[in-house]
N, C-alpha and C positions, 0 to 999 in steps of 0.2 A: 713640678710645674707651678705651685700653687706659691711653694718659696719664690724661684725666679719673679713672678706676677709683684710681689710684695715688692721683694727685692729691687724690683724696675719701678714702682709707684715710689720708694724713698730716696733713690735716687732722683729722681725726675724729678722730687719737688723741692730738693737742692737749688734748681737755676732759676728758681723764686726769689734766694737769698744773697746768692752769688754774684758780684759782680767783678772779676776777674781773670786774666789770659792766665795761657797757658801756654810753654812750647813742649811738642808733640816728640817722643822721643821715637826711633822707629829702627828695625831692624834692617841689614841689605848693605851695612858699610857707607852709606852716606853722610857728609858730615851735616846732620841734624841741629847741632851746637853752632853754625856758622851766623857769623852776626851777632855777636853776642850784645852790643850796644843796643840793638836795633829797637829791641820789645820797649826797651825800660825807655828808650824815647822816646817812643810812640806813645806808652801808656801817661807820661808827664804832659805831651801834650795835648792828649784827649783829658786829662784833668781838669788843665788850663781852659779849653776851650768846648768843649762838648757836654763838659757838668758829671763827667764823670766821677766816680769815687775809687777808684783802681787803686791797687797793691803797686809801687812803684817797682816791686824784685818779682817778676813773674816764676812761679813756681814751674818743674821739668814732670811730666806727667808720661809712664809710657803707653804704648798701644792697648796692650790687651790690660791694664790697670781698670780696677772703677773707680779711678782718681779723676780719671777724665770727667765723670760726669758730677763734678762739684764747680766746673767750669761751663758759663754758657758759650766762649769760644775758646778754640785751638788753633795755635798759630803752629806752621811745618816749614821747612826750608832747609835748601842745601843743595849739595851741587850733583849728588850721583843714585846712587842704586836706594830704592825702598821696598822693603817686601813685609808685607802682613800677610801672619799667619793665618790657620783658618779661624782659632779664638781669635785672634787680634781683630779680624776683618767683624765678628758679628758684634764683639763690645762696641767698633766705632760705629757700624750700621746702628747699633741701639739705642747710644747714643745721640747721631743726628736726628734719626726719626725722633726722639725722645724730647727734643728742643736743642739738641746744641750747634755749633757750627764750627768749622773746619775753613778757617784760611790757609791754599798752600804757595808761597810764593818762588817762584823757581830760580833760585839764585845763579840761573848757568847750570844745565847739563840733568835735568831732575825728570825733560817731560815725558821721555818714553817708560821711563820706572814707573812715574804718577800715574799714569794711562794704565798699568796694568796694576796697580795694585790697587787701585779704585775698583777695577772691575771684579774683585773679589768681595769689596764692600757692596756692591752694587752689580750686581752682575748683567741686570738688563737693561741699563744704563751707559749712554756715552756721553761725554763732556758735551754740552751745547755753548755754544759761544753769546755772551748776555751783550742784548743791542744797548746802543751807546744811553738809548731811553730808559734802562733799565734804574729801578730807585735807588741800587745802591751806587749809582754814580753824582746824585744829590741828595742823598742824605743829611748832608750836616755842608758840604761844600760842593758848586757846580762844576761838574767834568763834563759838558756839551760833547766832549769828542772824545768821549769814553776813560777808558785805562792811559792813563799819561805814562810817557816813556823818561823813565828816569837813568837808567845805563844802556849802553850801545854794547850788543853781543854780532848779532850777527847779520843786523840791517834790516829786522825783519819789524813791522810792526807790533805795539803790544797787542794785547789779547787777554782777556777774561773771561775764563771760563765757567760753565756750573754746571751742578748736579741737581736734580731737583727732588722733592718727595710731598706729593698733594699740593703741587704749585708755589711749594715753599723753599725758595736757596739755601741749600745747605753746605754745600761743597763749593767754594770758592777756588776757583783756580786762575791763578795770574803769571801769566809765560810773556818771556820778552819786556817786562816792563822793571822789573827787579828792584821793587819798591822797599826792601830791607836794607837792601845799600843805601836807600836814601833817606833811610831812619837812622842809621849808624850817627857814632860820632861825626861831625864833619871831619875831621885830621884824619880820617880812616882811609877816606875816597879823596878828600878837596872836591866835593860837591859845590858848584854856587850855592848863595843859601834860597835861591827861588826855587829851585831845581828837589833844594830836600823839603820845603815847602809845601811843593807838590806830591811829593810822595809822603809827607804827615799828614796833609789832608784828606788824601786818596783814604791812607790809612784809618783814619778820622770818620771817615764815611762806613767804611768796613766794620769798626768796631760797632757805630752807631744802628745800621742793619743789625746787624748779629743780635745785639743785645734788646731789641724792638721785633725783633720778628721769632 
């Protein structure tokens, strides 16, 4: 116990020094790897525009690693099955409690997986849905009407969800608005450029929380 104790204070005081993404690698056959453009845009334009210092090549960190916690956020995406183990589930539980944060954005087909493998990180926990007032939607850019919808799946409004631990967002979860398509190269999708705009700033906003809170 007295190891683990240390073990978790040298970690934790990594995301002092860190300022850097990560994609979440994850077991269940999902493709985790989807979008592969998306991070290194994101992170060029929060350079440009936010003052950030970021790694332009995001590093592949998996579940149950403690690689994860040299990063103060984690990005996840893809279209199908995710399953955490039971070590997997309590590195990322230790993790967020710890300081770090967890963006997962559902690229198409991810939310009934996300929904149950959350509940193993979290088990007395359900997704709450964050009002449009919530701070990560002005962070660094105004989103008065919340999660902007960047691709058309199934006509449903977006949605932003969280997970919380002593009133602090940790788990971010974004369905229906599939803000990684709109960080990709443009020639990927032919996005207008207002449209990926909106989904780099949204992003913009997320990295700026993460990294403040």
């Amino acid at each position: 116990m007295k190891f683990k104790l240390i073990l978790c204070f040298c970690l934790c005081s990594i995301f002092g020094f860190s300022q850097d993404l990560a994609v979440l690698k994850y077991k269940g056959g999902g493709d985790w790897y989807s979008n592969p453009t998306a991070l290194p845009n994101l992170i060029k334009f929060c350079n440009e525009n936010i003052d950030t210092a970021m790694n332009t090549k995001p590093e592949v960190v998996e579940a149950g690693s403690i690689d994860i916690f040299q990063y103060p956020m984690l990005h996840m995406t893809g279209h199908g099955n995710v399953i955490f183990d039971d070590a997997e589930a309590e590195n990322i539980r230790n993790y967020l409690i710890s300081g770090g944060f967890l963006h997962i954005d559902d690229n198409y087909g991810m939310q009934p997986y996300v929904v149950e493998a959350l509940k193993k990180v979290f088990p007395n926990q359900e997704l709450a849905e964050l009002p449009n007032t919530h701070e990560i939607f002005s962070a660094a850019f105004q989103f008065k009407d919340g999660l902007p919808k960047i691709h058309e799946h199934d006509g449903k409004r977006p949605q932003a969800f969280g997970l919380y631990h002593e009133d602090r967002l940790l788990v971010l979860f974004t369905f229906e608005s599939d803000l990684g398509d709109g960080w990709e190269d443009q020639e990927v999708h032919n996005d207008p450029e207002d449209v990926r705009l909106k989904a780099l700033k949204m992003g913009a906003n997320i990295v700026k929380y993460a990294f403040e809170h």
